[in-house]
mmCIF file of the C-alpha atoms, coordinates in Angstrom:
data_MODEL
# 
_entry.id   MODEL 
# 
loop_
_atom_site.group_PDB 
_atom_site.id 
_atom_site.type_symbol 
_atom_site.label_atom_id 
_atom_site.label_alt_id 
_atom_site.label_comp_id 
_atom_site.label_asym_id 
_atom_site.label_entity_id 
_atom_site.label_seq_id 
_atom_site.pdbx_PDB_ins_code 
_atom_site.Cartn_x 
_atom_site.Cartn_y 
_atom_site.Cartn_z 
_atom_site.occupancy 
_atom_site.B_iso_or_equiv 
_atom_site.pdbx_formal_charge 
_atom_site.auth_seq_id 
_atom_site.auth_comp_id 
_atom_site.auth_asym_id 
_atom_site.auth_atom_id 
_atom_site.pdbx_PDB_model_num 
ATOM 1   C CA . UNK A 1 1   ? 107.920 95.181  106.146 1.00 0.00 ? 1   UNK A CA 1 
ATOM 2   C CA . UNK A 1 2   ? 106.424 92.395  103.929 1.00 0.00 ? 2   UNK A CA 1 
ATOM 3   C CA . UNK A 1 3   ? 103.008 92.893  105.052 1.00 0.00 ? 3   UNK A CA 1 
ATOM 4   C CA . UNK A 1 4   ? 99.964  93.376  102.694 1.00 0.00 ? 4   UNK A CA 1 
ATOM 5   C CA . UNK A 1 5   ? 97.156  95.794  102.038 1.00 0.00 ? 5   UNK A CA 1 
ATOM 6   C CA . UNK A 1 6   ? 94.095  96.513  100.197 1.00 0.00 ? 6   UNK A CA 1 
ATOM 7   C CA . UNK A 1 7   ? 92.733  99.335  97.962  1.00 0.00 ? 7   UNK A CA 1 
ATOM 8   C CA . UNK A 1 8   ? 90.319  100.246 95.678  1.00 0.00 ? 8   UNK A CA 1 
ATOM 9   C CA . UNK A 1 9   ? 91.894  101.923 92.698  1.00 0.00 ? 9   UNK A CA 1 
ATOM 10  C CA . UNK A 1 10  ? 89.617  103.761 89.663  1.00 0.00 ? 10  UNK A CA 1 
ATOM 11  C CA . UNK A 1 11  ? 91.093  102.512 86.457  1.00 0.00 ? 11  UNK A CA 1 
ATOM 12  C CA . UNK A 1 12  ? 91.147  104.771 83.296  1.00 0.00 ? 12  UNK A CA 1 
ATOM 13  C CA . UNK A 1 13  ? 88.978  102.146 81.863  1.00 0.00 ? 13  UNK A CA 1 
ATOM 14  C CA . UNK A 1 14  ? 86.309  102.710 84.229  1.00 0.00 ? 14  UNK A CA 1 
ATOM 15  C CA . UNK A 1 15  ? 86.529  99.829  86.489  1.00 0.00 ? 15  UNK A CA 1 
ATOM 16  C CA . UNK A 1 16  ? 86.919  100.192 90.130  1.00 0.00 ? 16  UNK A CA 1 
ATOM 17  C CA . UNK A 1 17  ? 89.680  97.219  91.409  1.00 0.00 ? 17  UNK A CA 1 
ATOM 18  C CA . UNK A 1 18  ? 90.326  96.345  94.814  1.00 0.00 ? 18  UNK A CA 1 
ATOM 19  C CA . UNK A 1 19  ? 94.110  95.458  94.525  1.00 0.00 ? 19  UNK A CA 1 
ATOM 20  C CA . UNK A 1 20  ? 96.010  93.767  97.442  1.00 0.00 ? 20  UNK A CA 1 
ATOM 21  C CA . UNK A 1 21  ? 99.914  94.607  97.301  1.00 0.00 ? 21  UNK A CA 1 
ATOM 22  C CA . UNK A 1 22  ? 103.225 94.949  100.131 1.00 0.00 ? 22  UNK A CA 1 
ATOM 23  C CA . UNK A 1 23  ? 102.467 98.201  101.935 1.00 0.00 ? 23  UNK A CA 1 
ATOM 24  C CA . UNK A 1 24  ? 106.230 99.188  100.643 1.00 0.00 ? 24  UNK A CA 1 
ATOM 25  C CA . UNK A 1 25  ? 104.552 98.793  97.294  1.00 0.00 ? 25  UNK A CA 1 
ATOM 26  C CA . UNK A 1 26  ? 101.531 100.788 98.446  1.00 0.00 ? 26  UNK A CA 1 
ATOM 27  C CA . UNK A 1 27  ? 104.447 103.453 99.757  1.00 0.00 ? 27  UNK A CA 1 
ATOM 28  C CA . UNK A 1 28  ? 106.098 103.436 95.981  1.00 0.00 ? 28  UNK A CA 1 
ATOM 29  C CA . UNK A 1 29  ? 102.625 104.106 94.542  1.00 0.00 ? 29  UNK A CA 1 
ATOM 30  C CA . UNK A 1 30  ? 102.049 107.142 96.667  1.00 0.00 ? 30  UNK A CA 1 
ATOM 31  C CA . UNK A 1 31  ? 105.355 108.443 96.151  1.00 0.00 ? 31  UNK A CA 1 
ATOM 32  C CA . UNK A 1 32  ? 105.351 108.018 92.566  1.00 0.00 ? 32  UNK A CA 1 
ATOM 33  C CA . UNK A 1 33  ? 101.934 110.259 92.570  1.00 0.00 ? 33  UNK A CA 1 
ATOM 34  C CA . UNK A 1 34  ? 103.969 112.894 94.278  1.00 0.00 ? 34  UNK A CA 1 
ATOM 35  C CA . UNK A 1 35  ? 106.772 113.200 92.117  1.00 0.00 ? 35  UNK A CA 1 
ATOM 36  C CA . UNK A 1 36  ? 106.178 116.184 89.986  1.00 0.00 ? 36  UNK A CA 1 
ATOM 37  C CA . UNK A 1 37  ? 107.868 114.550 86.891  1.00 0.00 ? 37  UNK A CA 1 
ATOM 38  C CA . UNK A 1 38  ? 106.754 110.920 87.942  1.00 0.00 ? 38  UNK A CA 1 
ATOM 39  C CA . UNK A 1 39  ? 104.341 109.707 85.200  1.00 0.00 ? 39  UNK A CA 1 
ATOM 40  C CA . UNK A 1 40  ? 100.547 110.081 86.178  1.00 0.00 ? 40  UNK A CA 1 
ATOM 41  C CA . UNK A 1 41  ? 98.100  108.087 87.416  1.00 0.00 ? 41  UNK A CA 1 
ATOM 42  C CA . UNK A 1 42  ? 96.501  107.388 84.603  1.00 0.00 ? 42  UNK A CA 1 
ATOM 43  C CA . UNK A 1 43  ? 99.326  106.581 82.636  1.00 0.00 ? 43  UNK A CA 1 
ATOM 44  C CA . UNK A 1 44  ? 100.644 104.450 85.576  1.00 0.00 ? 44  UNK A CA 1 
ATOM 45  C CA . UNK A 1 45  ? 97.309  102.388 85.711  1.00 0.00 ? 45  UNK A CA 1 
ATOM 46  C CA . UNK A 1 46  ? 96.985  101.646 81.931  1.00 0.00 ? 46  UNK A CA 1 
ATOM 47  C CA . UNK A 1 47  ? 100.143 100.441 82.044  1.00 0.00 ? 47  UNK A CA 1 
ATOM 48  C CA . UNK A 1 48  ? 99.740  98.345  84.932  1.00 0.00 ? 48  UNK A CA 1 
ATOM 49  C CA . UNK A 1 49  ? 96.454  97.001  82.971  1.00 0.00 ? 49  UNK A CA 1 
ATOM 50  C CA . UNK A 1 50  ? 98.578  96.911  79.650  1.00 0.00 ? 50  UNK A CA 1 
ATOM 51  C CA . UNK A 1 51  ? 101.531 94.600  81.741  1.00 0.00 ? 51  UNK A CA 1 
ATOM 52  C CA . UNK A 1 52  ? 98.579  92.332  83.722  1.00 0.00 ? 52  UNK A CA 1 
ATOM 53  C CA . UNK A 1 53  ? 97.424  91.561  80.355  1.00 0.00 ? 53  UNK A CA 1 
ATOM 54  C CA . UNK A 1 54  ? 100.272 91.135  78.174  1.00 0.00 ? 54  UNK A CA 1 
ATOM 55  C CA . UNK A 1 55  ? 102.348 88.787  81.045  1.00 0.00 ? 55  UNK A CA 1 
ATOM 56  C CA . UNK A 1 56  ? 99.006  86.652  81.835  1.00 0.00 ? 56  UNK A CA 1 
ATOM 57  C CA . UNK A 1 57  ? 99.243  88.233  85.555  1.00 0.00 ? 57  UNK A CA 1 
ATOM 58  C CA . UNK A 1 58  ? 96.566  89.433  88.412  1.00 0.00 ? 58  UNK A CA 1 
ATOM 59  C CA . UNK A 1 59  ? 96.622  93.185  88.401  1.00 0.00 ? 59  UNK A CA 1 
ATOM 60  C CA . UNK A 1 60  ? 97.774  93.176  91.724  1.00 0.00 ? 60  UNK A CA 1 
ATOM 61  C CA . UNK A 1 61  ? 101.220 91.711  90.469  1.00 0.00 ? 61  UNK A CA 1 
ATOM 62  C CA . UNK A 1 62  ? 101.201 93.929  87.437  1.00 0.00 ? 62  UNK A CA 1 
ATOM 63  C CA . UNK A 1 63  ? 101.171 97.265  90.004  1.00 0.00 ? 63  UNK A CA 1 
ATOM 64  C CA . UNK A 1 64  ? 104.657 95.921  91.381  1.00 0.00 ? 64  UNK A CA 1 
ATOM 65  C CA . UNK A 1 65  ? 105.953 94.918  88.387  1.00 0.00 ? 65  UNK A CA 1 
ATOM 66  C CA . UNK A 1 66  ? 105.123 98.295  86.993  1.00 0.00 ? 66  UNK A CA 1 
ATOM 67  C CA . UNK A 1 67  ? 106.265 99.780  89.944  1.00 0.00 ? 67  UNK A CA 1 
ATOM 68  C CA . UNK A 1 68  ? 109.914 98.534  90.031  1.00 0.00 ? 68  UNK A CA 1 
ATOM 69  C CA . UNK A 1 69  ? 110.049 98.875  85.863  1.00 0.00 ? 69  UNK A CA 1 
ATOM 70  C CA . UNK A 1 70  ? 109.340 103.220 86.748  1.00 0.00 ? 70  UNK A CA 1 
ATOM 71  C CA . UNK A 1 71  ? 111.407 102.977 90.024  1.00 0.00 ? 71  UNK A CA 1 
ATOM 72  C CA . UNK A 1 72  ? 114.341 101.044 88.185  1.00 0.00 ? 72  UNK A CA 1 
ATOM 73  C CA . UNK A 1 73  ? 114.055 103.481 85.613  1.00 0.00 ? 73  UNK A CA 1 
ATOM 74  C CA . UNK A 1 74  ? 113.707 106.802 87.181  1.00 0.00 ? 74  UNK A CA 1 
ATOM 75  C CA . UNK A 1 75  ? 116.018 106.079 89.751  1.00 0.00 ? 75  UNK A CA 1 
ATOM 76  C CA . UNK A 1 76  ? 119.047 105.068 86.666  1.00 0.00 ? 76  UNK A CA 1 
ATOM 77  C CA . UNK A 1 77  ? 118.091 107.912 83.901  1.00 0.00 ? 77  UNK A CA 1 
ATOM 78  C CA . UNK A 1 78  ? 117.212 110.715 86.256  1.00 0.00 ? 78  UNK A CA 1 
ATOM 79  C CA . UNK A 1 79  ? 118.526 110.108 89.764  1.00 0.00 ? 79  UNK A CA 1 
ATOM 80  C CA . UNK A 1 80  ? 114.999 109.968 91.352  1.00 0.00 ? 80  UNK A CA 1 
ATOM 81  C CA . UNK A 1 81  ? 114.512 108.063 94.563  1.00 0.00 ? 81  UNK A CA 1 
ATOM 82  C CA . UNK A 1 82  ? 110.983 106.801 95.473  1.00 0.00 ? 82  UNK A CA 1 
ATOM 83  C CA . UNK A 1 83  ? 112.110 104.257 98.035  1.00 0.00 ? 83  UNK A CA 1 
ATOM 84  C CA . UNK A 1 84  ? 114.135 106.432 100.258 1.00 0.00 ? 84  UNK A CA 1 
ATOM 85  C CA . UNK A 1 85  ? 114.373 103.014 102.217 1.00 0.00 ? 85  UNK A CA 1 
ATOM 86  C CA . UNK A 1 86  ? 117.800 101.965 101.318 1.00 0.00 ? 86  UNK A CA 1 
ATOM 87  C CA . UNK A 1 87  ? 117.539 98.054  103.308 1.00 0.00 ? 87  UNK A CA 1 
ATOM 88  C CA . UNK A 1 88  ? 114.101 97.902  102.168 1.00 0.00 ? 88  UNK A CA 1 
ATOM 89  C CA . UNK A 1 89  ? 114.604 98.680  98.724  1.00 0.00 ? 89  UNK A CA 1 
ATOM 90  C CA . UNK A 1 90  ? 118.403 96.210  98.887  1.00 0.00 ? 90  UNK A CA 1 
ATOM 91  C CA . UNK A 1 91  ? 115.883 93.222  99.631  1.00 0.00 ? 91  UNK A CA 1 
ATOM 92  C CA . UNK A 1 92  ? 112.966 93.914  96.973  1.00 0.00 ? 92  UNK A CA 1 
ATOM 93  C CA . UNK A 1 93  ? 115.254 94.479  94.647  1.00 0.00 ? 93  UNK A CA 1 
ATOM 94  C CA . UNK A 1 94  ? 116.965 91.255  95.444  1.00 0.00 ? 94  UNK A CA 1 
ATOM 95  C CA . UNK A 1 95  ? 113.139 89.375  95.581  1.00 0.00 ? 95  UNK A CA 1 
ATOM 96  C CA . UNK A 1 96  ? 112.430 90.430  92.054  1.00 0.00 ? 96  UNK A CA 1 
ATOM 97  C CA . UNK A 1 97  ? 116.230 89.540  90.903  1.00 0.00 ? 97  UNK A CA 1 
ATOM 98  C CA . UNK A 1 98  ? 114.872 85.842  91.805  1.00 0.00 ? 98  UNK A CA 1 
ATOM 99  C CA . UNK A 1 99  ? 111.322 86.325  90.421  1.00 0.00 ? 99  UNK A CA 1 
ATOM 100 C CA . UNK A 1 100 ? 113.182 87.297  87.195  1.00 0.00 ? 100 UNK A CA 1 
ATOM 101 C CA . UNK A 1 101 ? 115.625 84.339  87.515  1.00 0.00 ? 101 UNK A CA 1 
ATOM 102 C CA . UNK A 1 102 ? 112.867 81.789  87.917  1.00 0.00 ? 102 UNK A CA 1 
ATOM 103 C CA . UNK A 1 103 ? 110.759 83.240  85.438  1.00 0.00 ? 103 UNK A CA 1 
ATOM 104 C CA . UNK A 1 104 ? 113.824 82.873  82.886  1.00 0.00 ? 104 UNK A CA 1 
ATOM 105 C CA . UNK A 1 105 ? 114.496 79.578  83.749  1.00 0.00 ? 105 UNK A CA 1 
ATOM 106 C CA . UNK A 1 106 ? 110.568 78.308  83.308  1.00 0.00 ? 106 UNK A CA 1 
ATOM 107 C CA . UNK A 1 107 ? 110.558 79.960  79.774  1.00 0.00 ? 107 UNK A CA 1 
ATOM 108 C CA . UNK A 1 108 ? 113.957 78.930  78.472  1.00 0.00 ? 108 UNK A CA 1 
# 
């Protein structure tokens, strides 16, 4: 479940990354390309770019974080289920719930 993966993704900006991520992150990706009202990719990968920059974080990190914003998101305003992996989904959730947590408690 927590194992990792590598791709090479073509950014809008015209760089070609090689981005290492969870395969269940991978899996989100994929199905959020499927979706026929899911944003696009190119709108999903500037704003992945847009996040890595603005937090100070690897792209890599920005893709999840992304990720779970749209998923979070999509999933409350419109019902939309990317994960369709309820345990899965119970303990990523719960992981970025502590990222958050930490994150809050380094920065005030």
């Amino acid at each position: 479940m927590f194992r990792t993966s590598a791709r090479s993704l073509d950014f809008p900006d015209g760089v070609t990354r090689k981005l290492e991520t969870y395969r269940l992150v991978w899996r989100w990706y994929d199905r959020a390309l499927e979706y026929e009202y899911a944003p696009s990719k190119e709108w999903l990968l500037n704003t992945v770019l847009r996040c890595a920059d603005h937090e100070g974080i690897s792209v890599d990190d920005a893709l999840g974080t992304v990720l779970d914003y749209v998923i979070r998101r999509d999933e409350h305003q419109y019902g939309m289920d990317y994960t369709d992996d309820n345990l899965e989904l119970l303990v990523a959730k719960q992981g970025m719930e502590r990222f958050r947590s930490r994150k809050a408690d380094r920065h005030g």
